[in-house]
Residue frames relative to the residue before (quaternion, step in Angstrom):
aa qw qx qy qz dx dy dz
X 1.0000 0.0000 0.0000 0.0000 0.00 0.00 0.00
X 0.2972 -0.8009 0.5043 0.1262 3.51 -0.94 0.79
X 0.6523 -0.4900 0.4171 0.4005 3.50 -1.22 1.48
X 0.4925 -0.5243 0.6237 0.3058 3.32 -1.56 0.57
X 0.4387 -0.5755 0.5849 0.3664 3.91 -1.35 0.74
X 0.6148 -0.5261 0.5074 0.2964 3.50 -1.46 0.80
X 0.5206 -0.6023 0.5935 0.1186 3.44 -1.37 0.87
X 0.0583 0.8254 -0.5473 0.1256 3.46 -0.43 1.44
X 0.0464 -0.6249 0.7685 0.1294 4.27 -0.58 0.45
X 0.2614 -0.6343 0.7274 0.0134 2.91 -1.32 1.87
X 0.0706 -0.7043 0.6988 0.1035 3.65 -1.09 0.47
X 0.3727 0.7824 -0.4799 0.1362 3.19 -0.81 0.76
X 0.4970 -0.6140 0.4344 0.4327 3.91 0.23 1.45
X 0.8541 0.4285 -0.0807 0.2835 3.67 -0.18 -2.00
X 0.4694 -0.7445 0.4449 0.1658 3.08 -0.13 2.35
X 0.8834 0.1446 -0.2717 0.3533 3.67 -0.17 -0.74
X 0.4343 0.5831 -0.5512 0.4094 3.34 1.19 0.68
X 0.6388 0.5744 -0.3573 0.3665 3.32 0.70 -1.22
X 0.6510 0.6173 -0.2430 0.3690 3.37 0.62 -1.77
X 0.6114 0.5973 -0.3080 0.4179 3.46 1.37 -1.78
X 0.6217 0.6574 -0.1771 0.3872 3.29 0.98 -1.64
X 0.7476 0.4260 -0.1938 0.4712 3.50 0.48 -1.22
X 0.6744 0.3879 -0.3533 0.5195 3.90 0.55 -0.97
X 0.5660 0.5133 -0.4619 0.4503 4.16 0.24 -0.72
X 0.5847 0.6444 -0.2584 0.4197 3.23 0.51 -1.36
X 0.8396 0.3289 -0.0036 0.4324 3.16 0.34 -1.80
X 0.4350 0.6428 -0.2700 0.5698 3.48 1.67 -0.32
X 0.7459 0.4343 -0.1592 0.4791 3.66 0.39 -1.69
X 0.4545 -0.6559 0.5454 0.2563 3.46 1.04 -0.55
X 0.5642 0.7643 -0.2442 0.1946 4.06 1.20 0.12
X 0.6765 -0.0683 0.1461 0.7185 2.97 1.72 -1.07
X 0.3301 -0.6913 0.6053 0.2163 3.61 -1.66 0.59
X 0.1025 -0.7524 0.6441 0.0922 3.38 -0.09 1.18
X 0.2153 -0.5692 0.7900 0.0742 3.49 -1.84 0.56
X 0.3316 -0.7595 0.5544 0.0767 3.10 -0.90 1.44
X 0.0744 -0.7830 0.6154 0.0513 3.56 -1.31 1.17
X 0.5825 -0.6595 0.3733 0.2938 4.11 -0.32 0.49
X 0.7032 -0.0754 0.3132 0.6338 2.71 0.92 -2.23
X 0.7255 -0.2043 0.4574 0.4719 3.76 -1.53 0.34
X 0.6824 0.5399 -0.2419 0.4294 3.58 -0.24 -1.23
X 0.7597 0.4430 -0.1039 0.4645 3.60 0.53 -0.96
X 0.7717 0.5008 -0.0711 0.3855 2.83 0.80 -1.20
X 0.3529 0.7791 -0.2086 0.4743 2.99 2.27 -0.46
X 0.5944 0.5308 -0.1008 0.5956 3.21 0.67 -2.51
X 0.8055 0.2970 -0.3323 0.3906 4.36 -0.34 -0.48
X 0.6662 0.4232 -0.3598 0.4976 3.08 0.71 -1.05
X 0.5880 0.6049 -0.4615 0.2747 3.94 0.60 -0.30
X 0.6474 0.3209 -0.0584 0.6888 3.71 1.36 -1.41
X 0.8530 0.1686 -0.2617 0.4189 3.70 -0.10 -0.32
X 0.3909 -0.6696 0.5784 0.2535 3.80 -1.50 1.12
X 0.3906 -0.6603 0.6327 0.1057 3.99 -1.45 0.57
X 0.0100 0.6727 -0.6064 -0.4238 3.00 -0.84 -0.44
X 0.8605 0.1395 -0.2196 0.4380 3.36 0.61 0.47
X 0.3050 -0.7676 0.5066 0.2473 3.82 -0.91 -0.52
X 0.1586 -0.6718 0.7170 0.0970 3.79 -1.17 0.19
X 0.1896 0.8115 -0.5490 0.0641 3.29 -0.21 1.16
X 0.3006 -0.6501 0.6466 0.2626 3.73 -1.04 1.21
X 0.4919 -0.6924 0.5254 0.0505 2.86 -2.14 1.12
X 0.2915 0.8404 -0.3773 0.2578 3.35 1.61 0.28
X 0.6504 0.5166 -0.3671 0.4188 3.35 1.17 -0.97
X 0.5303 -0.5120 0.5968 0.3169 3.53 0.50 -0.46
X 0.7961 -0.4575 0.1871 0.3493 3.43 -1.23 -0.37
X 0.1873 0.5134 -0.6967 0.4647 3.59 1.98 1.02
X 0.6892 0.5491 -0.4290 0.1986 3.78 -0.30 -0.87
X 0.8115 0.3740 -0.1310 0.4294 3.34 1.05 -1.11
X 0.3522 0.6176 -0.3372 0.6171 3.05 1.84 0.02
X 0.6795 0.4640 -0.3092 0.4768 3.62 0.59 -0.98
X 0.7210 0.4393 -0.2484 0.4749 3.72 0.69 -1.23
X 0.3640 0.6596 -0.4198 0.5061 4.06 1.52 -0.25
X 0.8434 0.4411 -0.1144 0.2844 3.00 -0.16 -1.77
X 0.5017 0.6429 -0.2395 0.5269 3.29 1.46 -1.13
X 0.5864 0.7057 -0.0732 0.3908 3.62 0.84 -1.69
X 0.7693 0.2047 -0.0821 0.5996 3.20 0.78 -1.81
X 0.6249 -0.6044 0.3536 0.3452 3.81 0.57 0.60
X 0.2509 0.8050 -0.4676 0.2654 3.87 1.17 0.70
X 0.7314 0.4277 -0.2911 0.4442 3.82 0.94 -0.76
X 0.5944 -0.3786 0.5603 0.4352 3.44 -1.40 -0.60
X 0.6705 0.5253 -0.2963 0.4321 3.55 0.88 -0.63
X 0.5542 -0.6136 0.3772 0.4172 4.05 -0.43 0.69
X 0.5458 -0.6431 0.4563 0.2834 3.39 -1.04 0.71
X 0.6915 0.3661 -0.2827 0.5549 3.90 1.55 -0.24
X 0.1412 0.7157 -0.6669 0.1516 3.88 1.18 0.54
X 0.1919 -0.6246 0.6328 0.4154 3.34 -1.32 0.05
X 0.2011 -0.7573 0.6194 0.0487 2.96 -2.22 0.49
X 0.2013 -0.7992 0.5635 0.0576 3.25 -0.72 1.35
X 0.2639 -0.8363 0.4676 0.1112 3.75 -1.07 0.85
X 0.2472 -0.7494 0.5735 0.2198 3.41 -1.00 0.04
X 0.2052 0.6532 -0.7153 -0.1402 3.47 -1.32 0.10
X 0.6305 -0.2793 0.5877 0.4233 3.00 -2.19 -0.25
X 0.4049 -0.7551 0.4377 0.2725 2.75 -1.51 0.49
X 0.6077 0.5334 -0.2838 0.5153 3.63 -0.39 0.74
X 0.4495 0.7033 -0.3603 0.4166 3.11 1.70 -0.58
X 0.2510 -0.6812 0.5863 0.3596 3.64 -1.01 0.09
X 0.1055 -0.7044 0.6906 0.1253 3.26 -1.41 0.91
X 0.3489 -0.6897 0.5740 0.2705 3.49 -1.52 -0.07
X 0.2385 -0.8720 0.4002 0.1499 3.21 0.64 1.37
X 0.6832 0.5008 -0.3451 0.4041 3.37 0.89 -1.53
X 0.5259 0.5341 -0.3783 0.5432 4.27 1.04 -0.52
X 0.6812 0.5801 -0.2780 0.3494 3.56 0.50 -0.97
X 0.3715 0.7830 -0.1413 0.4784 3.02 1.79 -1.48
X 0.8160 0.3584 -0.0950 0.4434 3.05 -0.33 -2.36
X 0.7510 0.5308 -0.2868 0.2684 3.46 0.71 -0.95
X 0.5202 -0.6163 0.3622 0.4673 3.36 1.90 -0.02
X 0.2929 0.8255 -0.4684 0.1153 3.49 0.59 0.30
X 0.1527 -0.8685 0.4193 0.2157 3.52 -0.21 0.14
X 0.8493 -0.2282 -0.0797 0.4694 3.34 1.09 0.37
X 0.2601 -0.7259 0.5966 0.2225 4.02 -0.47 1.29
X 0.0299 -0.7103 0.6846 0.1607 3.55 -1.64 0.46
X 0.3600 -0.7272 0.4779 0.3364 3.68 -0.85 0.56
X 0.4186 -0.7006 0.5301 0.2299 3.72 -1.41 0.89
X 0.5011 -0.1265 -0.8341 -0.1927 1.82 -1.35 1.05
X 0.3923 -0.8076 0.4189 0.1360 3.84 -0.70 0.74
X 0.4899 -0.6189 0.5135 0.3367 3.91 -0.90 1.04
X 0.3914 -0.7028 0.4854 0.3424 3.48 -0.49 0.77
X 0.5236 0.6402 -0.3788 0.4154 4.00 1.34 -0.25
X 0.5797 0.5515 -0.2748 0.5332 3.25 1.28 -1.15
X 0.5281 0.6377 -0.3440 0.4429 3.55 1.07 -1.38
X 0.7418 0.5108 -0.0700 0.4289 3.73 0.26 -2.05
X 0.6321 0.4219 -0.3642 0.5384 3.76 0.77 -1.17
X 0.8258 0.3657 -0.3225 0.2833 3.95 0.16 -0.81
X 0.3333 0.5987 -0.5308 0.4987 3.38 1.55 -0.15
X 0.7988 0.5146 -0.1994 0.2394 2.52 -0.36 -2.02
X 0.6934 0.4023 -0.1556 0.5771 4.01 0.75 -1.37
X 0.5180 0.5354 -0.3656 0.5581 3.81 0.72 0.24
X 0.7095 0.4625 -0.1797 0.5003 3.29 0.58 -1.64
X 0.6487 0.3266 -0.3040 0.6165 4.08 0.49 -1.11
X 0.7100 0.5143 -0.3062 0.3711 3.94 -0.18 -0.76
X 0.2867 -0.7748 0.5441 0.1465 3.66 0.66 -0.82
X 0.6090 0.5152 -0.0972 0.5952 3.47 1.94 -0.40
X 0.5730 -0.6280 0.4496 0.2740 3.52 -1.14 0.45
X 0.3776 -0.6935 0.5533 0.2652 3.73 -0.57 1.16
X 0.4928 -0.5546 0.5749 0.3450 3.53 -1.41 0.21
């Protein structure tokens, strides 16, 4: 019998990225992503349903890090140590050193190889440790 796939809330604004994201994923046999739109959304799941982990774009600005706070301070259904991997655009400003504090375990820039995407879930998730 074969380990259930780890429990992921994907946030990501960009429908056919997200979608793109979720079937490979789901294709490869690697992870069960639950799709989230926006911060906003993602709120409403993470309230009733536990992850073990999270992909969270950084587009929102500081709804995002507000979101990854809150997570942090033990507000969701979802453990307060989930890991969480980010995205930004590239060029985007992030506040790494906050990002840091917030426990992150690893930021990729967008646009991003969905493999790259899959290896850090995935190597986070077996490792127990932040991917590079």
């Amino acid at each position: 019998m074969t380990a259930p796939l780890p429990r992921i809330l994907l946030i990501e604004p960009q429908f056919v990225l997200r979608r793109t994201m979720v079937m490979v994923a789901r294709d490869l046999g690697m992870v069960d992503f639950h799709e989230a739109s926006s911060v906003g959304r993602a709120r409403t799941m993470l309230a009733t349903d536990a992850y073990e982990g999270m992909v969270l774009d950084l587009q929102e600005g500081p709804q995002a890090l507000e979101l990854l706070s809150d997570l942090r301070q033990g507000r969701f259904a979802t453990p307060r140590d989930a890991r969480v991997v980010a995205l930004a655009a590239n060029g985007a400003l992030v506040d790494v050193q906050r990002l840091q504090v917030l426990g992150l375990a690893c930021l990729l820039g967008k646009p991003v190889r969905i493999s790259e995407l899959l290896d850090a879930i995935v190597g986070v998730q077996e490792e127990g440790a932040p991917a590079s």
